[in-house]
N, C-alpha and C positions, 0 to 999 in steps of 0.2 A: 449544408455547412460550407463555409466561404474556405478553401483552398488556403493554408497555411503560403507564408511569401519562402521564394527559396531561397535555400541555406546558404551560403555564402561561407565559402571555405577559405583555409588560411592562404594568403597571395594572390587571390581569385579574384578579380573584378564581381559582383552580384548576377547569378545567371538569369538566365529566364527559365521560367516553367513552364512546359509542355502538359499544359492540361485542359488544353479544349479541343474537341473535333476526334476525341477516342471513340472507337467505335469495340464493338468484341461482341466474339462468336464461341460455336462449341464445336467440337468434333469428337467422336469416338475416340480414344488413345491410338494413336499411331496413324491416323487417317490420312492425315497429311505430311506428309514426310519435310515440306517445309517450303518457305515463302511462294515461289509459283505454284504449288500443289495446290495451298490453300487459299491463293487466289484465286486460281482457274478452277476451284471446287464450288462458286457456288453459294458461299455459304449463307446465311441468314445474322446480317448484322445487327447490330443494336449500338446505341447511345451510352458508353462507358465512363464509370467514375472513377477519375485518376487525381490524384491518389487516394486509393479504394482499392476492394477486391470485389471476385464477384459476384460476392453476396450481395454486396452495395451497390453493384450497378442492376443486378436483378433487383432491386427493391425488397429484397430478402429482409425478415429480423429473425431475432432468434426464438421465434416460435418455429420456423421452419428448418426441417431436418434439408442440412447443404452436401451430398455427397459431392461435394464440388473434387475433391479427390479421382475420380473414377472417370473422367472426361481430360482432355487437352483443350485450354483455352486458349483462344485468339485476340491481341488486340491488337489494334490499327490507328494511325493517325497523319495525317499530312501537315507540315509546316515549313515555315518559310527560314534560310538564316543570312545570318549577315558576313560577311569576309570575316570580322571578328573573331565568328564562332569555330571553336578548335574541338571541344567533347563534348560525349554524351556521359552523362551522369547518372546512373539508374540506384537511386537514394535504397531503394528495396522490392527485390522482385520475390514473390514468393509461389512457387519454389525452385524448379529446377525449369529453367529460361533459356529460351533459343533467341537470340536476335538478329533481325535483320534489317539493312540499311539502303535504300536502295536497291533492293535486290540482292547485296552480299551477307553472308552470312558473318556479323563480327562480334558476335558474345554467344560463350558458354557459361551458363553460371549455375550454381548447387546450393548456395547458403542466401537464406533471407536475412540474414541479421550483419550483413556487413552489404554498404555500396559498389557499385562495379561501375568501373567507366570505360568510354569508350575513344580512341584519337581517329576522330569523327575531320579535321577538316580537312584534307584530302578527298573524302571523300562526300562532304556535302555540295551541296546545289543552291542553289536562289531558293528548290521549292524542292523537298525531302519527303519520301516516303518512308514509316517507320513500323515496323510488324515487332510484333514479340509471341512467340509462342511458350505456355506456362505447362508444361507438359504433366502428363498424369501422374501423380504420384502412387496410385495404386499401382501403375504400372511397374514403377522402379521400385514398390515395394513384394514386388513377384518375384522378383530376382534371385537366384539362388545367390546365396552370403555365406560365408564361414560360421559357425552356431558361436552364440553369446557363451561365455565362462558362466549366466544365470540366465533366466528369464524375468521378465515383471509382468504381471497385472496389470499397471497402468492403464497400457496401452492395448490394440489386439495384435499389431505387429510389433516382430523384436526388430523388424527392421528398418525402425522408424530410426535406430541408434546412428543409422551410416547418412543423415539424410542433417541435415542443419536449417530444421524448421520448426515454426510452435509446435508444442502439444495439447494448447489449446483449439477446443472444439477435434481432440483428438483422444480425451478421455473421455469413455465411459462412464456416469455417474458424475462427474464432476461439474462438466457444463456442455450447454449444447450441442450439437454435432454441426457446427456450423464452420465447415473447413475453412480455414484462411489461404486464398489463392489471388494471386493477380497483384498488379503494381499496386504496391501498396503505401509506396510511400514516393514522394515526388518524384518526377522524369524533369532533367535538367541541361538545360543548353548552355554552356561555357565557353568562358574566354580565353586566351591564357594571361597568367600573371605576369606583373611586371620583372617579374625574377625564375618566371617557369612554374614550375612543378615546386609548392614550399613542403615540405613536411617539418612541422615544428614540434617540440615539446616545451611546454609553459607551467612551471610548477612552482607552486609557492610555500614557503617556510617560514616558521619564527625562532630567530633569535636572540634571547633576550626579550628587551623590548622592540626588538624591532622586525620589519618583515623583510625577507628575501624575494625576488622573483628572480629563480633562473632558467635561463631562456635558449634554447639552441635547436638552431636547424639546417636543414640540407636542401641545398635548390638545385635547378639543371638552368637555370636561365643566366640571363646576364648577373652579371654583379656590380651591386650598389658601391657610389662611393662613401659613404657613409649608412650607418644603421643604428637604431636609439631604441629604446625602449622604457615608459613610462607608466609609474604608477603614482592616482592621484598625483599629489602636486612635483613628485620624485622622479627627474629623469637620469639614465645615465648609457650610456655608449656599448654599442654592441661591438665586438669585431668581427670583419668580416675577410674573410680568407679560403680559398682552393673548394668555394661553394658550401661555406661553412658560415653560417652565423651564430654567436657564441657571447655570451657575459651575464652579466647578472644587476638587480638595481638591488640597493635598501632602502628600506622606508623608515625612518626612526618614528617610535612611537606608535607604531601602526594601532587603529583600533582591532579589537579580535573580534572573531567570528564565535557565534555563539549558537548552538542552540534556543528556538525562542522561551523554553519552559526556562533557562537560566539566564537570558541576556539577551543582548540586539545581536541578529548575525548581520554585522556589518559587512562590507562588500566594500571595497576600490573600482575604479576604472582603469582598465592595461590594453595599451596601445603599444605595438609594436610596427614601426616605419622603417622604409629604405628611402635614399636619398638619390636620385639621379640628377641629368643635367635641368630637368624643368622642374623640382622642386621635392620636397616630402611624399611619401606613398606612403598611404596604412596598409599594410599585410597581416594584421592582427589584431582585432579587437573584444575584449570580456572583458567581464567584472569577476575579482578575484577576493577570497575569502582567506585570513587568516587565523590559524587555529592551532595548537599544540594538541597532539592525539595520541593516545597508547590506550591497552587494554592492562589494568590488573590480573594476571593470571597465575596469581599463587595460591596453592593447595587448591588449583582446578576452577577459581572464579574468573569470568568473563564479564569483568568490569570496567567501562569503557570510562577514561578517565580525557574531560577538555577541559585546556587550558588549566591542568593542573588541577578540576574539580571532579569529582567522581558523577555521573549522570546516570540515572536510572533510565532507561531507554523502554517505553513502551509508545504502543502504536498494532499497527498492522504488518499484512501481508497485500502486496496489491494487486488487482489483475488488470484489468483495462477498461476504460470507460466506457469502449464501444466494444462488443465484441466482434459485430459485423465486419464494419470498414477496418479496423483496430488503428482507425488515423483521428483522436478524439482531442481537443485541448485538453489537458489534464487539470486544468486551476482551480476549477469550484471545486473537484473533489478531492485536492489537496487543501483548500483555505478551510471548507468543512471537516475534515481532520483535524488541523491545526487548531478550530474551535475545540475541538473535543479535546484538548492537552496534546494529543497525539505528538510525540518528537523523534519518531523512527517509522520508517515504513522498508519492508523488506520487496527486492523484485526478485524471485523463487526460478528457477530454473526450468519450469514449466511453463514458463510465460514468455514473456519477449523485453528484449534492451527496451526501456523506454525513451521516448523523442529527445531532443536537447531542450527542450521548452516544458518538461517532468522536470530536468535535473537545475535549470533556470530559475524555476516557482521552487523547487525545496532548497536552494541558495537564497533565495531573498524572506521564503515564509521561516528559515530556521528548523528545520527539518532532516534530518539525517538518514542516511539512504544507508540502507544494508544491499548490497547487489551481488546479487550469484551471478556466475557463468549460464550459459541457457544447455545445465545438464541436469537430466533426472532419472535417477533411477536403473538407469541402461547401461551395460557392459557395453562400452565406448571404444569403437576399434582403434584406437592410438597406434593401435604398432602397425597400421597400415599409412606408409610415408604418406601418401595424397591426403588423407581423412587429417594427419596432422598439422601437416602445411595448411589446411583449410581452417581449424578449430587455431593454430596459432597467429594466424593472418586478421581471424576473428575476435581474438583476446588484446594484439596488441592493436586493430582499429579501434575496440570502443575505450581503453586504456587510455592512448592519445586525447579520446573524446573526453573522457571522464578525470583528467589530471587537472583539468582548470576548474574543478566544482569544489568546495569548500564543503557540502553535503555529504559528499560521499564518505562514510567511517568505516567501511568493512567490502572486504572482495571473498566470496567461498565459491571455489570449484563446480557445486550445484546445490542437487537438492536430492535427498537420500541414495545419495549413489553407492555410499558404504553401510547404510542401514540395510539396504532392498539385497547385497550380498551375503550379510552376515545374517540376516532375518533367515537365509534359504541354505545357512549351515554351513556358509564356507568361510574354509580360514582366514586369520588376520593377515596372512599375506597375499590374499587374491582380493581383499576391500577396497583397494584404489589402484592407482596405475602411477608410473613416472611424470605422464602430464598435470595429475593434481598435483603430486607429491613434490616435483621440481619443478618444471615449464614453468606453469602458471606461477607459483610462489617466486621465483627470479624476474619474472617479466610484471610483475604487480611490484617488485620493490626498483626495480629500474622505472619503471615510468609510470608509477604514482606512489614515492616514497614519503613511506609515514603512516600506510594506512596498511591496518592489519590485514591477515589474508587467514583463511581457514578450510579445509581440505574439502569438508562437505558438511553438508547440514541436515540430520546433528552427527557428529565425531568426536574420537577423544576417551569416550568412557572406556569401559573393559570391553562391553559390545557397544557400539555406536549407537543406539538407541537407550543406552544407561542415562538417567535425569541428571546425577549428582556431579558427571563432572564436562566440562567443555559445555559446547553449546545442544541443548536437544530441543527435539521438538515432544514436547510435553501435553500427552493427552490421557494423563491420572485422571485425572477431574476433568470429565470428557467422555469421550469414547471410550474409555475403558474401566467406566461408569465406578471411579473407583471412591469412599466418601468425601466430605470436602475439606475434613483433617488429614486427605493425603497431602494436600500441599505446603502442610506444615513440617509432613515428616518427609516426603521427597529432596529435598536440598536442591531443589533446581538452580542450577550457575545462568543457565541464561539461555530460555527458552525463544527460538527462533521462530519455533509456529506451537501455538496453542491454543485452546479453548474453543476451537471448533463443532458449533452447534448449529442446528437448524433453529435461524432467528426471526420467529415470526414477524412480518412486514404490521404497518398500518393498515388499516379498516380499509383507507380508499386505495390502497393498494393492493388488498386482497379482492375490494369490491371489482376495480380493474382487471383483474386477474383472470378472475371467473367471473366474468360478465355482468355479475351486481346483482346476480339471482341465485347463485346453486352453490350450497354452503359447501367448506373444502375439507372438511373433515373426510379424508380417505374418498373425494374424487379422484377419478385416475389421475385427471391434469394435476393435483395439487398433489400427491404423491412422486409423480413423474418426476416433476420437480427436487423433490428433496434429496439434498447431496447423499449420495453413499458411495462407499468403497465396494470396488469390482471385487467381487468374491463372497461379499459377508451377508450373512442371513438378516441383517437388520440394517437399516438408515437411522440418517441421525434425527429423524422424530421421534425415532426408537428414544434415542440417547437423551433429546429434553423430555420425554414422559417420566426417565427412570430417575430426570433429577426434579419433576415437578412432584412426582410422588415423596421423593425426601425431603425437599422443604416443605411442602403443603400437608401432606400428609390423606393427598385424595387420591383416585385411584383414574389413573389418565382415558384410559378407554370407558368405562361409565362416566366420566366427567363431560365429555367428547357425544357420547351418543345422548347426552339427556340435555345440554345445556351448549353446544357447540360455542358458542360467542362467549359464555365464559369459560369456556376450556383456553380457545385463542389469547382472551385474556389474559389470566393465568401463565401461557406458553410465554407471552411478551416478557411478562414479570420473570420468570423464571432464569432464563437464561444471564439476565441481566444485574441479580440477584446474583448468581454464582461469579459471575465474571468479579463481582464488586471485592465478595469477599478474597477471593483469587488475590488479586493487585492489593488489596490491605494487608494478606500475609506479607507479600514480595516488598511493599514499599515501607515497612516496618523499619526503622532501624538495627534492628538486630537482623535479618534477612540477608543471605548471604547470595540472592538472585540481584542480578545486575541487570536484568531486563526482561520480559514477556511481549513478542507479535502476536498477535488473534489469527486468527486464519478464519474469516478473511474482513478486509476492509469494506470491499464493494460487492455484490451481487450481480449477475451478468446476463441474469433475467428475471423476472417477476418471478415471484414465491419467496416461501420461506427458507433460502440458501444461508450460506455459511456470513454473509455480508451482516457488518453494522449500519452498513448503509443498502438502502435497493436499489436495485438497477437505474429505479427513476428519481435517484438522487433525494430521495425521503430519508431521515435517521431513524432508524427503528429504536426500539426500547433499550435495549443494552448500550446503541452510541450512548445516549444518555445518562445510564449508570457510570458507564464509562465516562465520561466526561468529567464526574465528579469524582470520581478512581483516580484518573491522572491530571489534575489541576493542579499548576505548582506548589498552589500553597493548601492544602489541604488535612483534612483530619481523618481518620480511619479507625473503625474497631478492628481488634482480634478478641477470641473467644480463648481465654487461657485455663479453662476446667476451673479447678480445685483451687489457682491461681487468683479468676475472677476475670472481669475484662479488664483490658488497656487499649487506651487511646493513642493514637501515633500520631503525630504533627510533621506536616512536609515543609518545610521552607526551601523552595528550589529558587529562588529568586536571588538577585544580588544586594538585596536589604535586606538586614535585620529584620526579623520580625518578633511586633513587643503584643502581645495582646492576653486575652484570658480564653481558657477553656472551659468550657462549660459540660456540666454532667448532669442525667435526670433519667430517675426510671418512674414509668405510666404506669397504672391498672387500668384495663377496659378503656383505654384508650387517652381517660379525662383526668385520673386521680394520681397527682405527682406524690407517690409514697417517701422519695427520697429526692437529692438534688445537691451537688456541689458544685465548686469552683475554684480555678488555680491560676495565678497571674502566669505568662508563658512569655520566655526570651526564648527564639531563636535565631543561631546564628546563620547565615548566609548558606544557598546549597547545604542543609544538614536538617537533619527531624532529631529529634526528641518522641519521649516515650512518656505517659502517663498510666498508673493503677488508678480504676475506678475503687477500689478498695481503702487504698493511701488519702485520694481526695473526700473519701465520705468519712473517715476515718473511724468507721465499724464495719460492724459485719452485715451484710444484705443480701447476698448468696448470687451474686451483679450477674454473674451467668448460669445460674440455676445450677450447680454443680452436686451440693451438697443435699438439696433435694429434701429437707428440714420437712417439709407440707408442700402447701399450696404454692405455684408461683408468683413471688414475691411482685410479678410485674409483665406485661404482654409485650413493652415496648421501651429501650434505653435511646435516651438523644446522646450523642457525641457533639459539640456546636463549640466553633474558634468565630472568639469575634478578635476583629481588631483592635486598637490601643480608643479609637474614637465611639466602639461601641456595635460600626457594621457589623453583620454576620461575611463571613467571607466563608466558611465551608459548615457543613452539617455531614452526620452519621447517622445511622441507625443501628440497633440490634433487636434483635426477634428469640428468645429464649424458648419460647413455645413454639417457634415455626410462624409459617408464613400464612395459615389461613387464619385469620384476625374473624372475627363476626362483625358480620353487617350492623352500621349503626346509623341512628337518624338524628343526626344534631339537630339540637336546639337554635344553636346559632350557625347559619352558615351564610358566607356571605360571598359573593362572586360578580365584580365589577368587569365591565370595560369602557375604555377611554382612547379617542382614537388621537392621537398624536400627529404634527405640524407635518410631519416629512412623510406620512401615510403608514407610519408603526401602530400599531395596536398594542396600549397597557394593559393589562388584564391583572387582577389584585383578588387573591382566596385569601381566606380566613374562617375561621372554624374553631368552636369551640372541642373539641373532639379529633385524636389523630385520625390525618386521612392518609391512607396506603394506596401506595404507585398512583396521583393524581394523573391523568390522560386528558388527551384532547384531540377532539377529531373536529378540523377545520381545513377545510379546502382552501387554498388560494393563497395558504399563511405558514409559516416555517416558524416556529414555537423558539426562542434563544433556550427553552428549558423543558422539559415531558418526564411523566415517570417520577417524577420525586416523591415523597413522604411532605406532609407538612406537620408541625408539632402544632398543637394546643394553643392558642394563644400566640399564634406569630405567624403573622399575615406574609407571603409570598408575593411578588410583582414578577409576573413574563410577559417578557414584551413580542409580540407577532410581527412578522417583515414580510410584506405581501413579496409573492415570488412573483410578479408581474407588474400588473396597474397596480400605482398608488393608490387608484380610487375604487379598488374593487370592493364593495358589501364584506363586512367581516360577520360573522356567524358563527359561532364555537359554540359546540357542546363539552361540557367538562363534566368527567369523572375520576371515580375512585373505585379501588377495587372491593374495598367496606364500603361505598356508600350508595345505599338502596337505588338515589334517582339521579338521572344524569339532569343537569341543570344547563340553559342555554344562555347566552348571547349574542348580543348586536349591538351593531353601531350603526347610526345613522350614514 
């Protein structure tokens, strides 16, 4: 992977990175007491990857168990600098860091998730020697401590609470044990700026129609005789006074930033200059988003309302794209979101602050960031001064960081810090502490005002893990396998992590897995794999068996032992299947939920994990459901009993939409017994609600409720076409359940065409519904998987070779009713 360029801070000339000629070693914990020791020891060095850890530079993945914990690590490196050069810049050392310069000892540092520098030019040379010692963290986790007010599960130490580093590859069950240690993020050599040391705040606002930028900062260096600051074609004059720069610009007219499911997120250019005697300096440069943001939060909803429209927020949970190095670009796995509708992604308090170039791509793809603090679960010693000073030093860096993103819509404390207390029976006054409850909420509205903030996730109810009010994380329909009319009667306001299931991967994913020979039905390796929670008698393969048994109606372990490739089958459909009807309750218009994260977005190693995507960047079958879940404009059943079904229409866009809906119920797949239609206006950002009942305008028992005889039907289509006739969204419903009988149509028909720019057309049609159409094709990334297709209307997916344009296309297509899988090619 080619080294990310270094960062460039505000009044900083562009430094250089320090990332060739690292070398790193191991020692015992305490081996070497420090710089001469660990010279004059000897050691056994090696070829280091900066910025990496040392998983990454061992050539580690996450197949391998990394107790990199239980050792002190060494790194080393020689370089040259210039008069210029004033600091050292250590972007992220994980975890607890000796440094030495020269032979002097000049950094102590304890927290990965904030930068440390150092005032290096005194003491550098023409040609620099630089050590860092990453010291053991089992060791500092041997420490005697004062006892936590609780314990957690989570983790196996409670004393990871005093320590300010991931918990990734630090849970049990979650994900692999692949500790993150070593420079992790750039090593930087600086200049100083034209002004010193700048510390700025740059925040934007709308009034009216127009935008604010106000701007103010503190230097130690000289002072400019003039200072301006400009947005797009808008400039206007900063003042500058006793090391103070200070004013504000407007922009009339500003365009707004948007979520992309409702709009363009536009974006400005903001350049902030000082002026000396040789002419203009930039000391600050981004692209600025402007947007109006509140939450509705009456009788307990958490409805996040932009630019004055109400936004249904769905999406993920994110982890990392790498877990080894945890230094990944983040863009393909935010654009393939973005594909999927996705307009929220949460970063969970067990994970890590993500790069500036995470929160850059979800400012330009329209993407809204939910970001916790990096706390979870752990009685957090606040009331020891040092631990405070360090976790506030750490909230107001990445604040600064995160004031200029137009992404960002929500800051929370962490991630069940008052669940994990009150789950273990203690009162409502031992749930949080003053640092959630005050600190953090004053310093989130000083220096990113406008953006909600909330205690922890989930909060609010009578116990903090209550669905109905505030934010929770919701696993009814889930792990607590409870049916899937809980989600209709739960009242969820606004689920922060849900739906968390073991999501079977693709064929060639699974075939990679386990080697392409030894089926994964309860190997150890593919069990190993599967997420669960520390404590509990079951994983969540548990949890998709007990929902494949209620929609299917088959019995998961006989299915498994006699037919494994269609159990796997089946597993893909299933989960994806739940998720669908999940988000059709919630984006209902009547629905009183303002938003659903999945838990999770990505996968962090082969198997069947909690991801819609897998670790190698394949979408498993639920992205896909999903996909058609949250499209802006889309159509959705719910199952209303004795009611009948209705149809829900989304218009998230900023047109109008003028089209018809269409309604139809199948027998045996082929025979339309029934079928209507209803012209549909929608206005902008809003859905509408249709009765199947009202449109046929008899009685047909649309969701089997009544139970007269025989089922009137195996299969209803839901289908919005546009004003010209397109189809733009389709539905299903299943009255009988999901296990359909295998059919042999008469007509089936399945082309490909390979297209100018190296796309692959692919065109089904079938006289007979096909259920969960699939496709296993190497080399090719489907725009569409998993669908349903109806009777008589032909489907077009088009393939996007992940490589050579010119590589062989070869698809096998199926269905989960359809006897024989069928191939093609292209020339």
């Amino acid at each position: 992977m080619t080294p990310p360029a270094p960062p460039s801070r505000d009044g900083c000339p562009p430094g250089r990175m320090l990332s060739a000629g690292w070398e790193l070693a191991s020692t015992a914990s305490g081996a070497c007491a420090d710089a001469a020791a660990a010279t004059a020891a000897g050691l056994a060095w090696q070829l280091a990857v900066v910025p990496g850890t040392v998983a990454a530079s061992l050539g580690a993945d996450v197949t391998a168990e990394g107790r990199h914990d239980a050792f002190d690590w060494w790194y080393r490196c020689t370089f040259e600098a210039d008069p210029s050069a004033q600091a050292l810049r250590f972007e992220g050392l994980a975890t607890i860091a000796e440094v030495w310069l020269n032979g002097e000892r000049v950094l102590d540092a304890r927290n990965m998730f904030v930068p440390h520098a150092v005032d290096a030019g005194a003491r550098l040379r023409p040609r620099n020697e630089l050590l860092v010692c990453l010291r053991s963290l089992d060791q500092a986790l041997a420490a005697r401590r004062p006892r936590p007010r609780w314990k957690t599960a989570l983790v196996p130490s409670q004393n990871l609470r005093w320590e300010r580093t991931t918990l990734l590859g630090r849970m049990p069950g979650w994900n692999p044990p692949v500790q993150p240690v070593g420079l992790w993020k750039p090593v930087v050599l600086e200049g100083r700026g034209p002004v010193g040391e700048l510390e700025l705040d740059v925040q934007a606002r709308v009034e009216g129609r127009a935008g604010v930028v106000a701007v103010r900062g503190t230097f130690d260096g000289p002072a400019p005789s003039a200072a301006r600051v400009r947005v797009g074609d808008t400039e206007a004059a900063l003042s500058v006074a006793a090391g103070v720069l200070s004013g504000a610009v407007t922009v009339p007219d500003v365009p707004l930033w948007w979520p992309h499911t409702h709009g363009e997120p536009a974006t400005l250019p903001c350049v902030v200059e000082v002026r000396f005697a040789d002419g203009w300096v930039p000391v600050h440069q981004s692209r600025l988003g402007f947007r109006t943001l509140r939450v509705d939060r009456m009788n307990g909803l958490v409805r996040f309302i932009v630019n004055g429209a109400p936004v249904f927020c769905r999406g993920a949970c994110w982890t990392t794209d790498d877990l080894v190095s945890l230094h990944a670009d983040p863009r393909a796995t935010l654009e393939l979101a973005r594909e999927a509708g996705l307009n929220m992604v949460r970063l969970g308090g067990t994970m890590t602050y993500e790069s500036d170039a995470f929160y850059t791509s979800c400012d330009e793809l329209g993407i809204l960031v939910w970001q916790d603090f990096m706390f979870a679960n752990m009685d957090y010693p606040v009331g020891d001064e040092a631990f405070l000073a360090e976790v506030t030093r750490e909230a107001t860096f990445h604040l600064r960081r995160l004031q200029r993103h137009a992404c960002v819509a929500a800051y929370c404390g962490g991630s069940e810090v008052e669940q994990q207390a009150a789950m273990l029976g203690l009162p409502a006054s031992e749930w949080t502490n003053p640092f959630f409850a005050e600190t953090l909420p004053a310093l989130c509205a000083r220096l990113h005002a406008g953006v909600p903030y909330f205690r922890s996730s989930p909060s609010e109810g009578a116990l903090p893990f209550h669905v109905a009010t505030g934010i929770a994380h919701y696993y009814g329909v889930g792990a607590y396998r409870r049916p899937l009319a809980d989600v209709k009667s739960a009242g969820v306001k606004f689920a922060t992590e849900c739906l968390g299931f073991s999501n079977v991967p693709e064929p060639e994913t699974v075939a990679a897995m386990m080697g392409g020979t030894t089926p994964p039905a309860h190997h150890p390796l593919w069990k190993a794999r599967q997420p669960r929670d520390v404590g509990s008698g079951w994983d969540f393969e548990d949890i998709r068996d007990h929902y494949l048994r209620e929609l299917f109606g088959l019995d998961p372990v006989t299915l498994r032992s006699r037919d494994t490739e269609r159990y796997l089958q089946l597993s893909r459909v299933v989960t994806g299947e739940v998720m669908r009807r999940v988000y059709a309750e919630w984006r209902a218009p009547r629905s009183v939920c303002g938003g659903g994260l999945v838990w999770l977005l990505k996968d962090v190693w082969p198997g069947a994990g909690w991801g819609l995507i897998d670790s190698l960047g394949r979408p498993k079958a639920a992205y896909w459901y999903l996909k058609r879940a949250w499209a802006p404009r889309s159509v959705g059943f719910t199952d209303e009993g004795v009611d009948g079904l209705q149809l829900h229409v989304a218009n998230d866009a900023a047109d109008v939409l003028e089209g018809t809906v269409e309604f139809a119920m199948f027998q045996h797949g082929q025979v339309r017994v029934a079928a209507a239609e209803a012209p549909v206006r929608v206005e902008p950002r809003a859905g509408l609600t249709l009765s199947a009942d009202a449109m046929l305008g008899r009685f047909a028992d649309t969701a089997y409720a009544y139970r007269f005889g025989p089922p009137p039907n195996d299969v209803a289509l839901a289908r919005l076409r546009a004003a010209d006739g397109s189809v733009i969204a389709e539905d299903f419903h299943f009255p009988q359940g999901l296990d359909l009988p295998m059919v042999s149509p008469k007509a089936f028909e399945a082309s490909a065409e390979r297209l100018p720019d190296g796309r692959v057309a692919v065109t089904i049609a079938c006289d007979t519904f096909l259920q969960s159409v699939h496709f296993d094709c190497a080399g090719f990334r489907p725009d569409d998987a998993h669908f349903h297709v109806a009777p008589g209307s032909p489907r077009r997916v088009v393939f996007h070779p992940l490589a050579d344009r010119s590589t062989k296309f070869k698809a096998h297509v199926g269905a989960l009713n359809l006897r024989d899988l069928h191939t093609l090619r292209t020339d």
